[in-house]
C-alpha positions in Angstrom: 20.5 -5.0 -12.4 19.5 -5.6 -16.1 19.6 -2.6 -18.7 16.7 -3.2 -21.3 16.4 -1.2 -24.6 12.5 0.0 -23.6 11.3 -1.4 -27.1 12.5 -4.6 -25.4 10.2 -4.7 -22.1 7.5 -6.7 -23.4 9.8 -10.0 -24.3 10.1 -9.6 -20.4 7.3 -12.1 -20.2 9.0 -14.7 -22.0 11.7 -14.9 -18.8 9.7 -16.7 -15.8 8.5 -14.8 -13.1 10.6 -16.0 -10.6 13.6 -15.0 -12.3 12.3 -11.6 -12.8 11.8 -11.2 -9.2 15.0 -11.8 -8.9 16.4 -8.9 -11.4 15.7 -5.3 -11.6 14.9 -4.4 -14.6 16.3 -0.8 -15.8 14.5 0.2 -19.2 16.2 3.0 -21.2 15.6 4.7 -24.5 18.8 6.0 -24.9 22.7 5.2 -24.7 23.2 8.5 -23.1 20.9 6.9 -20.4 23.3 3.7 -19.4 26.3 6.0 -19.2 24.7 8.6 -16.2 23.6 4.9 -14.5 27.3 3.5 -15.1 28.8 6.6 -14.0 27.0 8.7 -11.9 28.2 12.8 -11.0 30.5 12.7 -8.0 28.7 14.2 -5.1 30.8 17.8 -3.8 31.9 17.5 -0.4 30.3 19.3 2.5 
């Protein structure tokens, strides 16, 4: 997984395409975003 600043998605095209295939791009706007995709909320036990 890549994290991309989304102001950054269109240099995208400027890595081949079978490189992106390969990666899944995660575009966010804000810090607060990569910190819920770095550490998730625990799940409560049923």
């Amino acid at each position: 997984n890549v994290i991309l600043p989304l102001r950054n998605l269109p240099e995208l095209d400027e890595i081949p395409s079978e490189v992106r295939r390969r990666i899944q791009v995660i575009p966010v706007d804000r810090v607060e975003e990569i910190f819920a995709l770095a550490a998730p909320p625990k799940r409560k036990k049923a």
